[in-house]
MIVEX-861843 format. One record per atom (N, C-alpha, C): x, y negated, z. Coordinates in steps of 0.05 Angstrom, whole numbers, padded with zeros to 5 digits, always signed. Atoms other than C-alpha are relative to their C-alpha. Layout:
<recs>
XYZ...
</recs>
This chain:
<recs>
+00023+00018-00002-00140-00131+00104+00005-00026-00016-00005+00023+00007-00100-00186+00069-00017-00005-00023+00009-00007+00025-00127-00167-00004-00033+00005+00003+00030-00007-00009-00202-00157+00033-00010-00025+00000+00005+00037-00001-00196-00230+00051+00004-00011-00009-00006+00008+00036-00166-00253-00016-00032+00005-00009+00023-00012+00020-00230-00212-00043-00021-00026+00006+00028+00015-00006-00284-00249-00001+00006-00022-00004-00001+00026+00004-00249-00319-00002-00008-00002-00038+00002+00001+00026-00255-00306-00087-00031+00000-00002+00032-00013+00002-00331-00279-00088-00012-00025+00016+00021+00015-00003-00348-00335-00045+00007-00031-00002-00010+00025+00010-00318-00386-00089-00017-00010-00019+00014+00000+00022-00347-00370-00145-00027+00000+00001+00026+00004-00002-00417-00363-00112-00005-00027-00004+00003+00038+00003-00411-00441-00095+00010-00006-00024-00003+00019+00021-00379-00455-00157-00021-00008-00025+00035-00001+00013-00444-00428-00195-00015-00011+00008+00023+00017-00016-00493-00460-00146+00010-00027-00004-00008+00030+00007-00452-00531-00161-00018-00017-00023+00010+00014+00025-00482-00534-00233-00030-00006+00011+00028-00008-00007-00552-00516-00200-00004-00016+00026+00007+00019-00012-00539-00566-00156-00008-00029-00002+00000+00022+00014-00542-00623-00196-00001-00027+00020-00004+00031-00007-00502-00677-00168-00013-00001+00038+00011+00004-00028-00534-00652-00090-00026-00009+00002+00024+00009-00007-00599-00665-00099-00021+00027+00000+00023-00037-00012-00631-00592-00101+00020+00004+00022+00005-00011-00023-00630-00576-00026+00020+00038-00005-00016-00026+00002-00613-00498-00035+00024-00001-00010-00018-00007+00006-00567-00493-00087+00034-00026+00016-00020+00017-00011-00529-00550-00048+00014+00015+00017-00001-00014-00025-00526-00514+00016+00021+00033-00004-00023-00023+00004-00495-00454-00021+00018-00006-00011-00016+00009+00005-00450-00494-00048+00020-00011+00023-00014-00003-00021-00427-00514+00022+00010+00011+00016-00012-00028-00016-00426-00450+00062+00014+00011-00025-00015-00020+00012-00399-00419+00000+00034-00011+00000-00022+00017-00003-00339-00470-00002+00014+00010+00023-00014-00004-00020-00328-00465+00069+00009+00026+00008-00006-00035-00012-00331-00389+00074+00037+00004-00020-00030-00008+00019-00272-00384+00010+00031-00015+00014-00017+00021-00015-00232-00436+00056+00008+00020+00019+00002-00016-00019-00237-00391+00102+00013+00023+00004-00007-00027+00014-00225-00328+00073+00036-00008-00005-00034+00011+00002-00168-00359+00044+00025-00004+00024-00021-00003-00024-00131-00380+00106+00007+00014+00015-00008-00028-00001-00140-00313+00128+00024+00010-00010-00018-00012+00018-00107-00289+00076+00032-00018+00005-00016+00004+00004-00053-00336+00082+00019+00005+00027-00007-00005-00024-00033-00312+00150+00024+00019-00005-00008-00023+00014-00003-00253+00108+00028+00000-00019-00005+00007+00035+00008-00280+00033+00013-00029+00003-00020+00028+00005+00058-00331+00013-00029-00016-00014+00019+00024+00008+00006-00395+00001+00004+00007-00037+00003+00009+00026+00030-00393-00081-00009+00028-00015+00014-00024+00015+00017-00316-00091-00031-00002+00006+00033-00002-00004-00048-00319-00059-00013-00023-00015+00019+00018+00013-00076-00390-00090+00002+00016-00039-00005-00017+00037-00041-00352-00167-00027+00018+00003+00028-00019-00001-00095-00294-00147-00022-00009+00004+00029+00017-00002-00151-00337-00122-00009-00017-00023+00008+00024+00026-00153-00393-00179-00009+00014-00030-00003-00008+00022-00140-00347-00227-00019+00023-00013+00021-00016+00002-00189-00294-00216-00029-00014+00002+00024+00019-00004-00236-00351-00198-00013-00011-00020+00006+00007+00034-00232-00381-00267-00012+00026-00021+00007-00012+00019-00241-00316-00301-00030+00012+00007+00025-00020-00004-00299-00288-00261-00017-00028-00002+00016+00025+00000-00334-00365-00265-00010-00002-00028+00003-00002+00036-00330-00364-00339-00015+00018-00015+00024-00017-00008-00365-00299-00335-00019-00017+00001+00019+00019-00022-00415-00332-00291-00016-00015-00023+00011+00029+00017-00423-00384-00340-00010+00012-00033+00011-00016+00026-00436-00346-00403-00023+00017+00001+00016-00024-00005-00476-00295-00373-00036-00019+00013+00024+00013-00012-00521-00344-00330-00004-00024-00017+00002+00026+00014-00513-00410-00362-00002-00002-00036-00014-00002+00024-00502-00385-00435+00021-00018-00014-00027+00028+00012-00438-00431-00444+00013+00021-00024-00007-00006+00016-00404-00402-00505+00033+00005+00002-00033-00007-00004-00327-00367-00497+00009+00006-00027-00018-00012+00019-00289-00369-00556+00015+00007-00002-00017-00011+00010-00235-00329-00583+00025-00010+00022-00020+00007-00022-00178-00378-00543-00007-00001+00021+00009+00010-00030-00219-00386-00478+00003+00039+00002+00005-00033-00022-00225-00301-00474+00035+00011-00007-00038-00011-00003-00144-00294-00502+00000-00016+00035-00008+00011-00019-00130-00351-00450-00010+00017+00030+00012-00021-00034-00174-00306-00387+00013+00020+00000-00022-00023-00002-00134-00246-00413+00029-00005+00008-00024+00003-00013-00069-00281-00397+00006-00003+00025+00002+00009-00040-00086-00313-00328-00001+00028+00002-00007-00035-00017-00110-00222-00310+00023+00007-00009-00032+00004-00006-00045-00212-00339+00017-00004+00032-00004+00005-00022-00017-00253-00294-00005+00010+00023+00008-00015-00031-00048-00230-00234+00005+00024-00003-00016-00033+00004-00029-00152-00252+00035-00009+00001-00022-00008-00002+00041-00174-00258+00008-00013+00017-00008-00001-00031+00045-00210-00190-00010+00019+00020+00013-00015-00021+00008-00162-00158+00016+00031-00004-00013-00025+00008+00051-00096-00188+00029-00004+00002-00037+00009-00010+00133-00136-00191+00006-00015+00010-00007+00029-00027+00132-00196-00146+00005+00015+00021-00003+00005-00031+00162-00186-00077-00003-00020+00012+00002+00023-00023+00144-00255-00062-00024+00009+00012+00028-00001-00028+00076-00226-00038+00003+00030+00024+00007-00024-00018+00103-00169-00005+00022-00005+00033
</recs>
């Protein structure tokens, strides 16, 4: 369940982190609101998870998958523009996360 609750604290990071821009500064009502339950749920999720997961493997997998699926997010919804070093640089952070998640024993 640890990696279930990793999942959801990620998914509902990145919901709030999308709804932030679309919040503009707290003054739209909705996207605020999902910017707060979404916050508190990934907080959440997270501490879950850390019941499990050493605090630095789990924040490495949360931040890092958080950044890459936001960036997503942001190109796809926002049309922000990813060049060449921003999509090497996302390929290194999943890197990363495949090779703590496949030869680290600190998360196991």
């Amino acid at each position: 369940m640890t990696y279930v609750f990793l999942l959801c604290a990620i998914v509902a990071e990145v919901i709030a982190t999308s709804a932030l821009k679309a919040a503009n500064g707290f003054t739209n009502l909705v996207p605020s609101v999902i910017v707060i339950v979404g916050y508190a749920a990934a907080f959440y999720f997270l501490s879950l998870t850390l019941r499990t997961l050493p605090v630095g493997i789990a924040y490495a997998i949360w931040s890092g998958l958080g950044i890459v699926l936001i960036s997503l997010v942001g190109w796809v919804i926002y049309r922000q523009a990813l060049d060449l070093p921003a999509i090497l640089g996302m390929g290194l952070i999943i890197a990363g996360v495949i090779v703590i998640n496949a030869f680290s024993r600190a998360g196991h």
